[in-house]
N, CA, C and O atoms as a Tinker XYZ file with bonds, in Angstrom:
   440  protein
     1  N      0.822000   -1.185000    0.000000    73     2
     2  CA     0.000000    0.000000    0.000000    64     1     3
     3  C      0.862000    1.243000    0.000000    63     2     4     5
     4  O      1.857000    1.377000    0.713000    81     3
     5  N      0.488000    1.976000   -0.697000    73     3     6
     6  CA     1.074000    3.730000   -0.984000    64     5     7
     7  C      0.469000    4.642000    0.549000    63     6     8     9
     8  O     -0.571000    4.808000    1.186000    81     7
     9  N      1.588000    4.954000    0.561000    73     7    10
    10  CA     1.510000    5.890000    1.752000    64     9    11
    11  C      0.599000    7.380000    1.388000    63    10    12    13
    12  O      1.210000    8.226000    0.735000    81    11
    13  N     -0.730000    7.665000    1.775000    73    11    14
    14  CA    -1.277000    8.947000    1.196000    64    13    15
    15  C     -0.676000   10.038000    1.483000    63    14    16    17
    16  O     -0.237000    9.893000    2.624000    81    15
    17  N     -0.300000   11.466000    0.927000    73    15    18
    18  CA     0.501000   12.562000    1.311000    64    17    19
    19  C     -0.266000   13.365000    2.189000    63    18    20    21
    20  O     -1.287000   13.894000    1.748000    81    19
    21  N      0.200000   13.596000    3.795000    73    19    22
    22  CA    -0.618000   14.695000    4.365000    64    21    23
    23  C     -1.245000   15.624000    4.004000    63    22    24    25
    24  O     -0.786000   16.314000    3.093000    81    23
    25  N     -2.212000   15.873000    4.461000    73    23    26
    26  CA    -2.993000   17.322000    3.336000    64    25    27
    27  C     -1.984000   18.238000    4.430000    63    26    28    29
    28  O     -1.791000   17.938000    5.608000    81    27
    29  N     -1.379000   19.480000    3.672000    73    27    30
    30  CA    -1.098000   20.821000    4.415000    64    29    31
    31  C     -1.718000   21.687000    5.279000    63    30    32    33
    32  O     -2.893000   22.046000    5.197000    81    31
    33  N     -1.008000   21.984000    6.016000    73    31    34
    34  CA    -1.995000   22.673000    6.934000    64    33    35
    35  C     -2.138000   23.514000    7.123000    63    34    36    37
    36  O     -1.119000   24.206000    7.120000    81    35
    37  N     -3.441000   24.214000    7.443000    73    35    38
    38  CA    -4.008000   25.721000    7.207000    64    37    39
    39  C     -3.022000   26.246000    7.873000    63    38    40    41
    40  O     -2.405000   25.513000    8.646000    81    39
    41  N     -2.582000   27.861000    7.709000    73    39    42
    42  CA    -1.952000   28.584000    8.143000    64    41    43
    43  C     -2.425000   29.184000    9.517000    63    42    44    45
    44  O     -3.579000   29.558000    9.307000    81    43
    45  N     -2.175000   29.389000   10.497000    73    43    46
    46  CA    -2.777000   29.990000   11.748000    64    45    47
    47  C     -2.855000   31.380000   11.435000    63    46    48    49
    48  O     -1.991000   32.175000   11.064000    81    47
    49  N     -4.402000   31.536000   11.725000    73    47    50
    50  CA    -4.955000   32.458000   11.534000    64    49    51
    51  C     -4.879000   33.861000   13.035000    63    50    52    53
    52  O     -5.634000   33.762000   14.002000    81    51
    53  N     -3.978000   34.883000   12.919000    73    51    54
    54  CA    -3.656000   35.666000   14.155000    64    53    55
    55  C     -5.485000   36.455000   14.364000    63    54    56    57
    56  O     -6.250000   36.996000   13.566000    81    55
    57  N     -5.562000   36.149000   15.797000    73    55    58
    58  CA    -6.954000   37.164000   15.809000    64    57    59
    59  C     -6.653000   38.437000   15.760000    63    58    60    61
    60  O     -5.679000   39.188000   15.732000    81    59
    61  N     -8.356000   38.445000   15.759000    73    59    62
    62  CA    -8.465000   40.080000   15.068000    64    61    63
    63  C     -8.237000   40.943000   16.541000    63    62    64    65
    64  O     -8.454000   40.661000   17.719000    81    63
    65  N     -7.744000   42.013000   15.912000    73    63    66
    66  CA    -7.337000   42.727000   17.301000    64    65    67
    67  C     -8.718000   43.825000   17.015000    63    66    68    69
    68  O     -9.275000   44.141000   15.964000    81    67
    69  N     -8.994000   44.266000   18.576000    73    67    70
    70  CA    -9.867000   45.118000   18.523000    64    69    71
    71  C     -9.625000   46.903000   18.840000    63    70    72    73
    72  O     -8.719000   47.452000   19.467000    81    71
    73  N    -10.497000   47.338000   18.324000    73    71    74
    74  CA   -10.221000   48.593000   18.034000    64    73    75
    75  C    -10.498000   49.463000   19.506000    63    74    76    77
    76  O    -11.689000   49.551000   19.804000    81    75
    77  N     -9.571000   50.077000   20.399000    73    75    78
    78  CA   -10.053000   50.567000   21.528000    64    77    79
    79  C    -10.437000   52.074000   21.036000    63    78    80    81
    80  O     -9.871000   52.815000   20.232000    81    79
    81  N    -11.346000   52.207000   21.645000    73    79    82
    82  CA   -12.350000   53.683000   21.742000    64    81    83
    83  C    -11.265000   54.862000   22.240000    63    82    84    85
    84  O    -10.419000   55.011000   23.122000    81    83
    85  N    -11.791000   55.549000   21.194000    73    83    86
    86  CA   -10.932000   57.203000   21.486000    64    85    87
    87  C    -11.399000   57.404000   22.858000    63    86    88    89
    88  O    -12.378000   56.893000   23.402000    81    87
    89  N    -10.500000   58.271000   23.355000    73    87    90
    90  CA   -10.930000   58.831000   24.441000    64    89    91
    91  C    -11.800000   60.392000   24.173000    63    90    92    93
    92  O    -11.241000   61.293000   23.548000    81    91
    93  N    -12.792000   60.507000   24.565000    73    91    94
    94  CA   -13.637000   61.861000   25.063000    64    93    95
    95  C    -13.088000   62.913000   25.209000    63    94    96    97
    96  O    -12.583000   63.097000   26.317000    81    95
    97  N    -12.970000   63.966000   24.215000    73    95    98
    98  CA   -12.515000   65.254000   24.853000    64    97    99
    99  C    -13.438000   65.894000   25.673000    63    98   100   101
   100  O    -14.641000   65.635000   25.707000    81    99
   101  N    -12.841000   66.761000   26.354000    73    99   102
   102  CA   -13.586000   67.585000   27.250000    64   101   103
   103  C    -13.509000   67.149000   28.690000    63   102   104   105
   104  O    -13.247000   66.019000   29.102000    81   103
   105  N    -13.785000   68.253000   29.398000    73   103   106
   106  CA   -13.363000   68.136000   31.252000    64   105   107
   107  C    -14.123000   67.073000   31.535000    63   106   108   109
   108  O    -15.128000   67.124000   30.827000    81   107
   109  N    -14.127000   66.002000   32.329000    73   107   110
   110  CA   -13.951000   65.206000   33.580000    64   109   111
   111  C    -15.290000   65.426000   34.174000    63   110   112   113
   112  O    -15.616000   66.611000   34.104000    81   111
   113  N    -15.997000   64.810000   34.625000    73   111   114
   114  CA   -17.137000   64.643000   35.465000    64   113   115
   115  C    -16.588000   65.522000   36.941000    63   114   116   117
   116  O    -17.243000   66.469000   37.376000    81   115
   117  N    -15.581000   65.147000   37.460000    73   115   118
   118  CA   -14.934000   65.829000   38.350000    64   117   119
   119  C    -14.891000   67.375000   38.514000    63   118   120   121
   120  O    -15.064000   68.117000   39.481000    81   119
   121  N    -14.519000   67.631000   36.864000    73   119   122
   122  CA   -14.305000   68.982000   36.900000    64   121   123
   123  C    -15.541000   69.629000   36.483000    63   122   124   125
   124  O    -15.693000   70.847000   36.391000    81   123
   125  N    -16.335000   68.816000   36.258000    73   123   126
   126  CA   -18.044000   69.621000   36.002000    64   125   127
   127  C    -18.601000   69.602000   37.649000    63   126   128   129
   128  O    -19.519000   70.291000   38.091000    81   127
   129  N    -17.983000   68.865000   38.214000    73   127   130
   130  CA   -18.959000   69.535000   39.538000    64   129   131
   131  C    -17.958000   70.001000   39.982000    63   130   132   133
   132  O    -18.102000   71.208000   39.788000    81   131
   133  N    -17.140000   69.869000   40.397000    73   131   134
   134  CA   -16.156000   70.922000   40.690000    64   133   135
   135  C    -16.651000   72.334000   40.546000    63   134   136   137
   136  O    -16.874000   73.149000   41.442000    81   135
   137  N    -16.805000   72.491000   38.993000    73   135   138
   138  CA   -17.398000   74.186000   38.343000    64   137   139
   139  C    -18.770000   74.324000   39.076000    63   138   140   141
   140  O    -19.007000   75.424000   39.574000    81   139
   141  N    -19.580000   73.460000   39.182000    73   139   142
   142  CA   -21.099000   74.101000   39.315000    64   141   143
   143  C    -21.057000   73.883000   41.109000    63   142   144   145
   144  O    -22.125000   73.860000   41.722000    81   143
   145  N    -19.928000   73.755000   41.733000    73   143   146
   146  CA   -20.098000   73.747000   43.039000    64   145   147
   147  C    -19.907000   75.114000   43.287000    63   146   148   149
   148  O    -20.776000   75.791000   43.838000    81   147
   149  N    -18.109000   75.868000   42.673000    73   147   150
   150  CA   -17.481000   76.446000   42.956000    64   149   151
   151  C    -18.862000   77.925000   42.628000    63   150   152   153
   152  O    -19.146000   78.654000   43.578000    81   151
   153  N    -19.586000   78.159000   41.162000    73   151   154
   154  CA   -20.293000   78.743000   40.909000    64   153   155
   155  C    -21.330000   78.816000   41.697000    63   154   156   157
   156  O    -22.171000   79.609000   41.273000    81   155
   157  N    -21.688000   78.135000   42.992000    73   155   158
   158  CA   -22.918000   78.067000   43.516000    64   157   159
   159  C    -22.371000   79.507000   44.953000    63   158   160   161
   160  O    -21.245000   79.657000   45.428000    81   159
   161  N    -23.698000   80.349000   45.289000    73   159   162
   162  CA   -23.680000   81.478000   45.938000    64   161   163
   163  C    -24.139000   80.534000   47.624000    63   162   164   165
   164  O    -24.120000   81.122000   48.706000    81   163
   165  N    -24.409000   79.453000   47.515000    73   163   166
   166  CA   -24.670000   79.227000   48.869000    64   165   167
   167  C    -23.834000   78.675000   49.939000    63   166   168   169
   168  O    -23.161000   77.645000   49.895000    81   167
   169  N    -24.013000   79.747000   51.195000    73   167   170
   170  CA   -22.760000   79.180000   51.987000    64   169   171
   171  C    -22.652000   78.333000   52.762000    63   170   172   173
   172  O    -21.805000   78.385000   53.653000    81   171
   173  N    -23.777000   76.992000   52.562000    73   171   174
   174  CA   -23.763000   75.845000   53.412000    64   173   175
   175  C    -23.263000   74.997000   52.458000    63   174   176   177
   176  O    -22.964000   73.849000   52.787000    81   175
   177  N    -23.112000   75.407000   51.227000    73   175   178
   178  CA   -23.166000   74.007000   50.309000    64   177   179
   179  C    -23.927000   73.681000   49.236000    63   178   180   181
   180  O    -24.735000   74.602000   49.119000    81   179
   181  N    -24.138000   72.755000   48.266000    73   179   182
   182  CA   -25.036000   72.350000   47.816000    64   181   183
   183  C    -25.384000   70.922000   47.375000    63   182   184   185
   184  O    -24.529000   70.077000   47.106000    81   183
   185  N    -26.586000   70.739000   47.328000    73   183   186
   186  CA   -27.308000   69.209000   47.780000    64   185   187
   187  C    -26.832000   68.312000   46.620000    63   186   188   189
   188  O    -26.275000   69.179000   45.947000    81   187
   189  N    -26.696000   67.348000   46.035000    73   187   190
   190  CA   -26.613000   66.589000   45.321000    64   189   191
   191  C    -27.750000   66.731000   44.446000    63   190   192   193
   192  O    -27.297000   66.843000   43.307000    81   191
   193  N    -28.854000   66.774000   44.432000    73   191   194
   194  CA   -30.148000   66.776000   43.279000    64   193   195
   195  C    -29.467000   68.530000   43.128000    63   194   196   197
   196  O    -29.077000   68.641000   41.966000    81   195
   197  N    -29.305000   69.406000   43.645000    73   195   198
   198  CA   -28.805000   70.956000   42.804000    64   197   199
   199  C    -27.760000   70.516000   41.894000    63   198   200   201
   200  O    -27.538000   70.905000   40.747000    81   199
   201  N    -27.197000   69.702000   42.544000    73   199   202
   202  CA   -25.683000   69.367000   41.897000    64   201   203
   203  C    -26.293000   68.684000   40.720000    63   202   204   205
   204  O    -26.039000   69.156000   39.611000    81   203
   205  N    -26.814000   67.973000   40.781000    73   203   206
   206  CA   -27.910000   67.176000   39.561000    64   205   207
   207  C    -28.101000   68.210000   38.448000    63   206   208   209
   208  O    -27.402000   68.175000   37.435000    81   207
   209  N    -29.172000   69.244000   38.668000    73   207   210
   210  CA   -29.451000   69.880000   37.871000    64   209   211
   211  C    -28.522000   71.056000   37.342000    63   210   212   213
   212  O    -28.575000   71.314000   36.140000    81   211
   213  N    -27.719000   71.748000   38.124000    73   211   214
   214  CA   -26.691000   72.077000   37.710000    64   213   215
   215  C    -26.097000   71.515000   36.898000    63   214   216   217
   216  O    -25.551000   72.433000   36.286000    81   215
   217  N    -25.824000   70.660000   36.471000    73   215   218
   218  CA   -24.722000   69.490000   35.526000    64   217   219
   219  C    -25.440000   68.877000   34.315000    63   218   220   221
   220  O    -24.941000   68.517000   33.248000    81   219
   221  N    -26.747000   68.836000   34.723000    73   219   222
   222  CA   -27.679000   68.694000   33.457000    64   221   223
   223  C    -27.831000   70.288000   32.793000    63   222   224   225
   224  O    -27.651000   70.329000   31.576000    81   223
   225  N    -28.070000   71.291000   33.313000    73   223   226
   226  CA   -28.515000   71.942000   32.779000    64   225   227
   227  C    -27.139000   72.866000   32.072000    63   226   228   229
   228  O    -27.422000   73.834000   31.366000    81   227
   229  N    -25.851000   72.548000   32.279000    73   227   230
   230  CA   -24.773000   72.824000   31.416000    64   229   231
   231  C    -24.987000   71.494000   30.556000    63   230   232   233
   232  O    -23.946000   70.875000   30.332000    81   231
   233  N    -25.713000   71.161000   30.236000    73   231   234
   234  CA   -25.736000   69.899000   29.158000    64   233   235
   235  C    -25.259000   68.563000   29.162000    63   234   236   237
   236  O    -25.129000   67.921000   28.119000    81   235
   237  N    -24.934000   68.015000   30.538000    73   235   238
   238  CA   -24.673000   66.832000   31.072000    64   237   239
   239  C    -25.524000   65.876000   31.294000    63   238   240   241
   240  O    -26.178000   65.932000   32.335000    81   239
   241  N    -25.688000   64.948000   30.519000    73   239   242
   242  CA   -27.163000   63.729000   30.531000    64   241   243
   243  C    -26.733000   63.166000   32.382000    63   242   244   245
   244  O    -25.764000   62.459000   32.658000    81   243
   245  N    -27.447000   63.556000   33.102000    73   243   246
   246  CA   -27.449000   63.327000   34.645000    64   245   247
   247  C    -28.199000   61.635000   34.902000    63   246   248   249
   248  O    -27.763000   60.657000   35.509000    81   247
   249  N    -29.109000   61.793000   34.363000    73   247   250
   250  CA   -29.973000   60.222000   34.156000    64   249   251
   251  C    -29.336000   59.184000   33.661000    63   250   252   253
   252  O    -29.393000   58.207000   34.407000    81   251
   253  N    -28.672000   59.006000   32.556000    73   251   254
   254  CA   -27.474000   58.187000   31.976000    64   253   255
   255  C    -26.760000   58.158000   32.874000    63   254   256   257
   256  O    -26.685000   57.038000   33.379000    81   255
   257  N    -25.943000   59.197000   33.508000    73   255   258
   258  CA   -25.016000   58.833000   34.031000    64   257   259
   259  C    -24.697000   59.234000   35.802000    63   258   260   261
   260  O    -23.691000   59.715000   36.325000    81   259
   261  N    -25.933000   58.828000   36.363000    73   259   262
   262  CA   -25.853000   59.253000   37.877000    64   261   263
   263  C    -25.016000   58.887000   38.184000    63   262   264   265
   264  O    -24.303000   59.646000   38.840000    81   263
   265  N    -24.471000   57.300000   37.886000    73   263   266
   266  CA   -23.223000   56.849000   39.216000    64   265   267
   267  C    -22.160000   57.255000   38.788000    63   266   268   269
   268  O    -21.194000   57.164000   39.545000    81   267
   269  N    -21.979000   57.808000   37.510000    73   267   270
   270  CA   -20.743000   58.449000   37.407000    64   269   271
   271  C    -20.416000   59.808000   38.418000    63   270   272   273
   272  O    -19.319000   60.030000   38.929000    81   271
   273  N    -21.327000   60.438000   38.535000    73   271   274
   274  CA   -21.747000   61.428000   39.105000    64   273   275
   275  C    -21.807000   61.146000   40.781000    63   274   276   277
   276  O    -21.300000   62.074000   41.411000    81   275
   277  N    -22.181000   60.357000   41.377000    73   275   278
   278  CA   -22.405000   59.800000   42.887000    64   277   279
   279  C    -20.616000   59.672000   42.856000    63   278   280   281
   280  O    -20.011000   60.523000   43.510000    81   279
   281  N    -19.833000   58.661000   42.132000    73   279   282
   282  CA   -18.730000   58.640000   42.401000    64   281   283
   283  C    -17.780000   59.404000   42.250000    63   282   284   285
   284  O    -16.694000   59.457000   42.827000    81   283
   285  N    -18.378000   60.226000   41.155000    73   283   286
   286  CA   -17.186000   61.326000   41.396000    64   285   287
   287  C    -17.252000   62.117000   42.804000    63   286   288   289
   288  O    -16.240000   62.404000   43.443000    81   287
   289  N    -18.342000   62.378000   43.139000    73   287   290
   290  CA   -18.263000   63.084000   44.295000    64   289   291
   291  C    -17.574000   62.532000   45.404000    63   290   292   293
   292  O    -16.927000   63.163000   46.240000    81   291
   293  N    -17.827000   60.860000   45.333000    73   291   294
   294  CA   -17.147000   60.309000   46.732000    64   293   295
   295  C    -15.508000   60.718000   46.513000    63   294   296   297
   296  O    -14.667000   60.952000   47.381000    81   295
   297  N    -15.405000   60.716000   45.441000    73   295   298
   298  CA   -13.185000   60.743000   44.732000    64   297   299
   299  C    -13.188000   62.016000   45.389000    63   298   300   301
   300  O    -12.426000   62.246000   46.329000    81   299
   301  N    -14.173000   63.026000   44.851000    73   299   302
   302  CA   -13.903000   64.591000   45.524000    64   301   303
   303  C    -13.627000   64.677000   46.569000    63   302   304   305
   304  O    -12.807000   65.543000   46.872000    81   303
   305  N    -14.209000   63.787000   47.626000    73   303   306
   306  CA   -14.785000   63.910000   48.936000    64   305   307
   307  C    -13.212000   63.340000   49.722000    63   306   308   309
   308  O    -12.481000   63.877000   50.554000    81   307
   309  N    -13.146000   62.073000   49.032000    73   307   310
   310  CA   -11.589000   61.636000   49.595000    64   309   311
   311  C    -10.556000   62.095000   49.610000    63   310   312   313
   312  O     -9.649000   61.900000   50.419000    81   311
   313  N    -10.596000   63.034000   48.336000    73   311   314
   314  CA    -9.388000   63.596000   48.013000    64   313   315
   315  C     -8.935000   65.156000   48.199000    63   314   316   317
   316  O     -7.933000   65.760000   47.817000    81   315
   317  N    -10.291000   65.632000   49.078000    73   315   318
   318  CA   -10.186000   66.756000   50.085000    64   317   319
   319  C    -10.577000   68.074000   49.112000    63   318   320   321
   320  O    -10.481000   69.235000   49.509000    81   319
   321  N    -11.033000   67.690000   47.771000    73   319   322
   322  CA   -11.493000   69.015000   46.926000    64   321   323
   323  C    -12.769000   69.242000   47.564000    63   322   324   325
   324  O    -13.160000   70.407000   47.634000    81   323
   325  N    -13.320000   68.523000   47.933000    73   323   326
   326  CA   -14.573000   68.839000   48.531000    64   325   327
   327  C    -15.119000   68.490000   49.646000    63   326   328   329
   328  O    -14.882000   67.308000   49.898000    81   327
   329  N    -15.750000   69.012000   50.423000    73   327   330
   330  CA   -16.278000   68.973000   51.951000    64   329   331
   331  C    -18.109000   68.501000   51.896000    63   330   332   333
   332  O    -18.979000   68.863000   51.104000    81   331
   333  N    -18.156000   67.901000   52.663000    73   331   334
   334  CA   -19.497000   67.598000   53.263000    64   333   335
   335  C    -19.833000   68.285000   54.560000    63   334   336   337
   336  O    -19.385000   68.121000   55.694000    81   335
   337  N    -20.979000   69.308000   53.957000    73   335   338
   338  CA   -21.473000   69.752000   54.967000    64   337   339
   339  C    -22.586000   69.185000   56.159000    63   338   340   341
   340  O    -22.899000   69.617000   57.269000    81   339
   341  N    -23.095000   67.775000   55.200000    73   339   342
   342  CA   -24.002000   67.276000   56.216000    64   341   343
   343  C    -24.546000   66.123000   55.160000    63   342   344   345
   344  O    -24.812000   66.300000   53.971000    81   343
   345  N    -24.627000   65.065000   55.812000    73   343   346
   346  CA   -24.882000   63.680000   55.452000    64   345   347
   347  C    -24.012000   63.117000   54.930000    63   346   348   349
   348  O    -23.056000   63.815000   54.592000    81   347
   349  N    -23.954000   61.569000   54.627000    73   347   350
   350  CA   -22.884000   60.715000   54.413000    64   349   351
   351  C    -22.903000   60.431000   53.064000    63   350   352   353
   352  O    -23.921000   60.451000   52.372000    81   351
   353  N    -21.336000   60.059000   52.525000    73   351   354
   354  CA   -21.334000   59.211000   51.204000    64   353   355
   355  C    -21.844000   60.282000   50.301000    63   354   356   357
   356  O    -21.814000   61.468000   50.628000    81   355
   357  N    -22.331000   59.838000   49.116000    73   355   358
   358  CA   -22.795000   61.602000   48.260000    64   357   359
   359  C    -24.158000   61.876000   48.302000    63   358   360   361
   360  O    -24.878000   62.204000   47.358000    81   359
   361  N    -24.522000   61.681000   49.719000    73   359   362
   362  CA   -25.972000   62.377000   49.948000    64   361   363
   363  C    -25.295000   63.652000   51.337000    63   362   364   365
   364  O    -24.423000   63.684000   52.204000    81   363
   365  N    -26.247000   64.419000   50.850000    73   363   366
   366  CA   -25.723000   65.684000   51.275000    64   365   367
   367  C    -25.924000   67.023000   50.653000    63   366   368   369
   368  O    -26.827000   67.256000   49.849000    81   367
   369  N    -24.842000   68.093000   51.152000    73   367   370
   370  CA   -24.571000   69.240000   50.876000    64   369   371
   371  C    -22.978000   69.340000   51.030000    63   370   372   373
   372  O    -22.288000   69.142000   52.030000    81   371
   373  N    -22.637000   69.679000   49.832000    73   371   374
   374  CA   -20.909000   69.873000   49.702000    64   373   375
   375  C    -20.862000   71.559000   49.334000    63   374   376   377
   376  O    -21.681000   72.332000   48.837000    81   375
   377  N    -19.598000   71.687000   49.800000    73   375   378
   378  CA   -19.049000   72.774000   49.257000    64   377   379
   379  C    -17.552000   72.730000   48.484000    63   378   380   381
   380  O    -17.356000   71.575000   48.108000    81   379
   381  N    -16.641000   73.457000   48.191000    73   379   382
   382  CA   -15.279000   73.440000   47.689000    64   381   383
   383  C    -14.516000   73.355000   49.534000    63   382   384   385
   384  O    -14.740000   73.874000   50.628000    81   383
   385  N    -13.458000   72.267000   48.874000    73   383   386
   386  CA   -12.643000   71.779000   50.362000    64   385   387
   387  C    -11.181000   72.684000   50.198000    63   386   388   389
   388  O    -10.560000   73.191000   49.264000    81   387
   389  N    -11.051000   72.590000   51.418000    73   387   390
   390  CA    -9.641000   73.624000   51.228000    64   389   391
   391  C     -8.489000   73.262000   50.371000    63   390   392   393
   392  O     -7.722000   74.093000   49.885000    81   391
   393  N     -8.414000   72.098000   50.224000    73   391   394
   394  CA    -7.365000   71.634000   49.280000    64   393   395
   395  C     -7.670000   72.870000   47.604000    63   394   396   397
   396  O     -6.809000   73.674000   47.247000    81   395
   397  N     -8.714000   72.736000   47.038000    73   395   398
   398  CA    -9.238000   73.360000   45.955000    64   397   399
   399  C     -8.970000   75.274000   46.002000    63   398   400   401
   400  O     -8.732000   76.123000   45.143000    81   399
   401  N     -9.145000   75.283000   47.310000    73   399   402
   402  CA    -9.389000   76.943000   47.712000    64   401   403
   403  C     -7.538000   77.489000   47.641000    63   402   404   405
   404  O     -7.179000   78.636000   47.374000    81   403
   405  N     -6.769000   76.519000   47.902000    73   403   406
   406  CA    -5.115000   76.916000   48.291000    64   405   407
   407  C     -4.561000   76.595000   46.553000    63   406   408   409
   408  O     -3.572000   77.216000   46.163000    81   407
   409  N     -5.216000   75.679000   45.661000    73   407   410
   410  CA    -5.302000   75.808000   44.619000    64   409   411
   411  C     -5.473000   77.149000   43.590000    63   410   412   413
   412  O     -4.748000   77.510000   42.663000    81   411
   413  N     -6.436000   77.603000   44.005000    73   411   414
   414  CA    -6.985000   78.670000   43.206000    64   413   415
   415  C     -6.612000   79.825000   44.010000    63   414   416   417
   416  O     -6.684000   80.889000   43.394000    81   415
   417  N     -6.306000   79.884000   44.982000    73   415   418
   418  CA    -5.299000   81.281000   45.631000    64   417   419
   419  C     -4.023000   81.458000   45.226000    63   418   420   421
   420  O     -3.414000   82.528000   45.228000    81   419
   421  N     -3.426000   79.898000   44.710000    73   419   422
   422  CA    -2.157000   80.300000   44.003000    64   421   423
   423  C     -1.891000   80.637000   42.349000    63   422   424   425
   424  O     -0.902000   81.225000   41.911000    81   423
   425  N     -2.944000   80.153000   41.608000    73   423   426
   426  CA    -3.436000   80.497000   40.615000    64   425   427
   427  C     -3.292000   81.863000   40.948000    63   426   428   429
   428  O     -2.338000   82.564000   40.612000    81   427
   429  N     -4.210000   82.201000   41.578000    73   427   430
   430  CA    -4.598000   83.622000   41.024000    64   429   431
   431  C     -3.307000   84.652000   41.660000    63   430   432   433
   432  O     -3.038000   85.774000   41.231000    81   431
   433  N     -2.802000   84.132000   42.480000    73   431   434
   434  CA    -1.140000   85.231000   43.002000    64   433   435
   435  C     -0.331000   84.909000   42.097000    63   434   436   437
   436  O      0.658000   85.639000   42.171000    81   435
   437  N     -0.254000   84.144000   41.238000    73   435   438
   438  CA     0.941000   84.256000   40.031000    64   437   439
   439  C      0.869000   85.535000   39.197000    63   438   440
   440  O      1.683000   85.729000   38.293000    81   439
């Protein structure tokens, strides 16, 4: 009997690599409440649903993206840009934390 010739073998096929997503221009969830805190005239603070509509109403879909929004505030909160004036976690009333205020005092003395 004749020995049959191996069939050849397919070439390995490299996967497909995937295409990662541009990144988003424009400020930071951070730095949108950041702005509509710093812009707010009240001197206790302001509530999270102000903070809400504030951020929607500079054109920020708030509904899409509440927990982006809940967490940024907690990052704020840890990281001393911002103060809680009363209640826990991002229910409340915040204001700008001193870290932010020694920020923008040196800004503006240059």
């Amino acid at each position: 009997m004749s020995e049959a010739a191996p069939a050849p073998a397919a070439p390995a096929k490299s996967p497909k690599r995937r295409s990662t997503k541009a990144k988003k221009t424009g400020p930071t969830v951070s730095d949108l409440v950041l702005k509509v805190v710093s812009e707010s005239k009240e001197r206790k603070g302001i509530s999270l649903a102000t903070l809400k509509k504030g951020l929607s109403s500079s054109g920020y879909d708030v509904i899409k993206n509440s927990f982006r929004v809940r967490l940024a505030v907690r990052r704020l909160l840890t990281s001393g840009r911002l103060t809680q004036t009363k209640g826990t976690g991002a229910s409340g009333s915040f204001k700008i934390g001193e870290k932010t205020k020694t920020v923008v005092e040196k800004c503006s003395n240059d």
